[in-house]
C-alpha positions in Angstrom: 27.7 20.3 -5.4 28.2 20.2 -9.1 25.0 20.3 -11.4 21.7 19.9 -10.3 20.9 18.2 -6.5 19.3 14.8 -6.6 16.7 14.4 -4.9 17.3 11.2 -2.6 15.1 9.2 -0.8 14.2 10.1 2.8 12.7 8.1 4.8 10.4 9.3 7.6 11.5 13.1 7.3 11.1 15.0 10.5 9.5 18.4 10.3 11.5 20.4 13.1 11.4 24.0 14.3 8.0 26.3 13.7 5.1 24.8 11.8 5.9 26.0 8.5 2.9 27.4 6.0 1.0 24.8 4.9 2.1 24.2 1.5 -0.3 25.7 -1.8 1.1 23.0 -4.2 1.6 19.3 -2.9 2.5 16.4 -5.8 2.6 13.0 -4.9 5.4 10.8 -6.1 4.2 7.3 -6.0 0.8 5.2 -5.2 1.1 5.3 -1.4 1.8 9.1 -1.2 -1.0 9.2 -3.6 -3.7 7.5 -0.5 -2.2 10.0 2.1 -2.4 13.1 0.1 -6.0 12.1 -0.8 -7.1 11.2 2.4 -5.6 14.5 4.2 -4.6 17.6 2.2 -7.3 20.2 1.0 -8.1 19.5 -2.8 -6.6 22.9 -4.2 -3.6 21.5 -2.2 -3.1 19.0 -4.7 -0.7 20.0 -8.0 -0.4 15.9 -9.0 -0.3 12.5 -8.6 1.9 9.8 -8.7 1.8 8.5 -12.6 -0.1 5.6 -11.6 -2.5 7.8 -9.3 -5.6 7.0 -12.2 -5.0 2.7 -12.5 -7.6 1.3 -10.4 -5.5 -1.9 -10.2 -2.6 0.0 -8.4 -4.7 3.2 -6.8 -6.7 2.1 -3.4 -8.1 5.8 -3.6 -9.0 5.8 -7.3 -12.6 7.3 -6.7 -11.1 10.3 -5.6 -7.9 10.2 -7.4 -10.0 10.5 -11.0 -10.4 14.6 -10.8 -6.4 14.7 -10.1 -3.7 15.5 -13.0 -0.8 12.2 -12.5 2.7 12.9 -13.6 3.8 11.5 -16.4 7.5 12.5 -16.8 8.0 13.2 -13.1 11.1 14.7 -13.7 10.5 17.3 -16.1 7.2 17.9 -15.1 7.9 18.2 -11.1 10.4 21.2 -12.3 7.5 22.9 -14.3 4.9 22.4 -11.6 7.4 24.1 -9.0 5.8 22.6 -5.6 6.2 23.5 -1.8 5.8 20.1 -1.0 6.8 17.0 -2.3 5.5 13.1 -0.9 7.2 9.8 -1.4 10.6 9.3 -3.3 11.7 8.6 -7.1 11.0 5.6 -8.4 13.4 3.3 -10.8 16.7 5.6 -11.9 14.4 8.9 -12.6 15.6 12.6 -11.0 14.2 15.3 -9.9 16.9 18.2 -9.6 16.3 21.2 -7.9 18.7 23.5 -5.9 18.3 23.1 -2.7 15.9 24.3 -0.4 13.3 24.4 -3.5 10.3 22.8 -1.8 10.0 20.7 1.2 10.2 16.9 0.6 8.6 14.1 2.9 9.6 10.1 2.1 7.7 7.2 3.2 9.4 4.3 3.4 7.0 0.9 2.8 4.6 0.8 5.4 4.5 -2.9 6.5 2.2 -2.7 9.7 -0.5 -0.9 11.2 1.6 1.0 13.6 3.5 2.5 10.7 0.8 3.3 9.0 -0.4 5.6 11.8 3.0 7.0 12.3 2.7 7.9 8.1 -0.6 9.5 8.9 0.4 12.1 11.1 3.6 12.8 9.1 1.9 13.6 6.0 -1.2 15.4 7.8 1.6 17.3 9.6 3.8 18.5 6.3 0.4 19.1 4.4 -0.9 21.3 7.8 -4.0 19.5 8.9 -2.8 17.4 11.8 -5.8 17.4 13.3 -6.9 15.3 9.8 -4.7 13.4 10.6 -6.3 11.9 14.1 -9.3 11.7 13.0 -8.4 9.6 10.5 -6.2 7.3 12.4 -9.2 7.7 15.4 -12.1 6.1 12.2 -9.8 3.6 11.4 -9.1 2.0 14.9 -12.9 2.5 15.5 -14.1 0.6 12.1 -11.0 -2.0 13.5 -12.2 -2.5 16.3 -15.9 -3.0 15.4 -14.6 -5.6 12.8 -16.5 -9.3 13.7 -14.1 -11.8 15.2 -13.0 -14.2 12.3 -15.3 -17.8 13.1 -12.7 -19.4 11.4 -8.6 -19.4 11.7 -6.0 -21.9 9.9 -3.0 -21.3 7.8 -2.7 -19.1 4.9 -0.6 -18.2 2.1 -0.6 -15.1 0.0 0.0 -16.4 -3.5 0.6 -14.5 -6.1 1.3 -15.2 -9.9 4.7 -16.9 -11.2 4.3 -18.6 -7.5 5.9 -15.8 -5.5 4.4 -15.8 -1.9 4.5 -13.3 0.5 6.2 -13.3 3.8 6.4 -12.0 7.6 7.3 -8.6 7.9 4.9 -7.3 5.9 1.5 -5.4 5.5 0.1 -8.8 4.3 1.0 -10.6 7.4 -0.3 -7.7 9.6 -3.3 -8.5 7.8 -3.2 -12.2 8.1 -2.3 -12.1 12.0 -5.4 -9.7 12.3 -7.4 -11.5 10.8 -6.6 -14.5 13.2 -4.7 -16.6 10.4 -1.3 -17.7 10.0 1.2 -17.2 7.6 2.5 -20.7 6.0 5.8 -18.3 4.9 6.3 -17.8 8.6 5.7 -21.8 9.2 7.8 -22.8 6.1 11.2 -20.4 7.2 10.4 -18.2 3.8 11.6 -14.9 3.7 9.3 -11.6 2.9 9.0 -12.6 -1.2 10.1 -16.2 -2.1 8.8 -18.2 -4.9 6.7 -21.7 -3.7 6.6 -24.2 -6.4 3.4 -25.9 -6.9 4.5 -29.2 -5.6 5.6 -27.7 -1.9 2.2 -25.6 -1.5 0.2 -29.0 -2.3 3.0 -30.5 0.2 2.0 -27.9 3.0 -1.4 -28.0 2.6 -2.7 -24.3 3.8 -6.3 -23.8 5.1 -6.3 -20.7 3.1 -5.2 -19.4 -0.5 -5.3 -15.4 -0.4 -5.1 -14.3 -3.8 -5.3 -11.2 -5.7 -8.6 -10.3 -7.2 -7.0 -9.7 -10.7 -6.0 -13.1 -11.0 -8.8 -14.7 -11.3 -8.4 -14.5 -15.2 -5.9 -16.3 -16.9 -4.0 -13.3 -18.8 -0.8 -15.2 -19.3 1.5 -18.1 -17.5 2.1 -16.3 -14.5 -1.8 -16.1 -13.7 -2.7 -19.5 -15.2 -0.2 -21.8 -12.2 -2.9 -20.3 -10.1 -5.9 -22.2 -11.5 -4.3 -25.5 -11.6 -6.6 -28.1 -10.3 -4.2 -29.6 -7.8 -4.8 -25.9 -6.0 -8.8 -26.2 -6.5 -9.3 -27.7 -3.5 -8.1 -24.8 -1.3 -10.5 -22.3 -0.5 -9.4 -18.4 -1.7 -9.9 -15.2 -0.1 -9.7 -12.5 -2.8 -8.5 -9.1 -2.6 -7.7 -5.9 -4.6 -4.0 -5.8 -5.1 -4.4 -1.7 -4.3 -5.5 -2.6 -1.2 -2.3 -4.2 0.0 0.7 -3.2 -2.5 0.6 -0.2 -0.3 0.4 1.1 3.7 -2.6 3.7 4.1 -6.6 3.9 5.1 -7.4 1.0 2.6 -6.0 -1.2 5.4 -9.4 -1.1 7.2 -11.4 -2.6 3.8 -8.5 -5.2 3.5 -8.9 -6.5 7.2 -12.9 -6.2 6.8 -12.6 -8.2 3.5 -10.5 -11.0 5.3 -13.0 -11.5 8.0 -15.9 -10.9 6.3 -14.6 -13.9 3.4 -13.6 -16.4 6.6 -16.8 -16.0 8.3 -18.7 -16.8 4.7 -16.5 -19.9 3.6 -18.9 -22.7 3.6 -17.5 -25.3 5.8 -16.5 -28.9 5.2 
């Protein structure tokens, strides 16, 4: 191959043969590496982050992500750090060239439901060689799931975000929704997973539920201020972190608790 070798995307590598060493210099290539690196490898383990490993709006692990270095030109920087392990896959038209064989690489494809986010668990805890991390985290999570209090209250919901844009089925958000006991108006309405719902059609549908993310709640420009227009002020709003569900990982658990734990303390009409 002529030049350097890309570094493509893989998507749910498989680890075959013997266990391999378990790997002295890990970097993490985007937010949701950035949770399962956190949440599994030892902390000497870790070389860096993804470049938006540190903003709190983007990082559901930012507590622990703080006393991490984050990339910030992956490319040339990823050559320098010279890792055994790499997590996650470029983002935009950015390359990482290495001849082959370099370091080990492990994609993650979007994780866009609880199974998958268990099978991501024990393929990261796997290539950074603490399996056994691995189920007891997924072991905690079902555990905290399972303990969550049944939802008093159901309906239909819709996962608006700024500019319009709702979320669809298929995705981590309707995971959480179906959890949670609600139902997604995207699923009622036909939408795909990302379609944009003018303000006239959500009044039309009229949902139970607005879930929004906790950032909008200020009006930073005209894609935040459709949401606080009073025809919408009569639908109640369950808030969340936008880290909590841009990506797959253990901040699935505080999402679903959030859900239920908003629903149960809607006042009723």
């Amino acid at each position: 191959m002529r030049g350097k070798a890309i570094l493509a995307i893989f998507f749910g590598l498989a680890l075959t043969g013997a266990a391999p060493a378990p790997p002295k210099k890990i970097v993490s290539l985007n937010t949701c590496a950035d949770q399962y690196v956190l949440a599994l490898a030892d902390a000497a383990q870790i070389a860096a982050l993804s470049p938006y490993g540190h903003d709190p709006e983007l990082s559901a692990a930012i507590g622990k992500a703080r006393r991490f270095r984050t990339l910030n030109r992956p490319a040339e920087e990823v050559l320098a750090l010279r890792p055994d392990l790499l997590v996650g896959f470029p983002s935009g038209d950015s390359v990482v060239g290495a001849p082959p064989g370099q370091w080990r690489t492990l994609g993650l494809a979007s994780a866009d439901s609880y199974p998958m986010i268990l099978t991501q668990i024990r393929q990261v805890a796997a290539a950074v060689g603490h399996p056994e991390r691995g189920e007891a985290l997924i072991a905690k999570m079902s555990r905290d799931l399972a303990a969550l209090p049944r939802a008093g209250r159901g309906g239909v919901a819709a996962y608006y975000q700024r500019r319009g844009y709702m979320t669809g089925t298929g995705t981590l958000v309707d995971d959480l929704m179906r959890r949670a006991g609600l139902v997604n108006l995207a699923g009622k309405l036909g939408k795909p997973a990302l379609t944009q719902l003018p303000l006239e059609e959500m009044i039309a549908a009229r949902p139970d539920w607005l879930i929004v993310e906790s950032g909008s709640e200020q009006v930073v420009d005209q894609g935040t201020e459709m949401l606080h227009h009073p025809i919408l002020r009569s639908i109640p709003r369950i808030r969340l972190p936008q880290a909590w569900t841009v990506c797959g990982g253990p901040a699935y658990v505080e999402a679903a608790r959030s859900i239920v734990a908003q629903l149960n303390a809607a006042p009723r009409h």
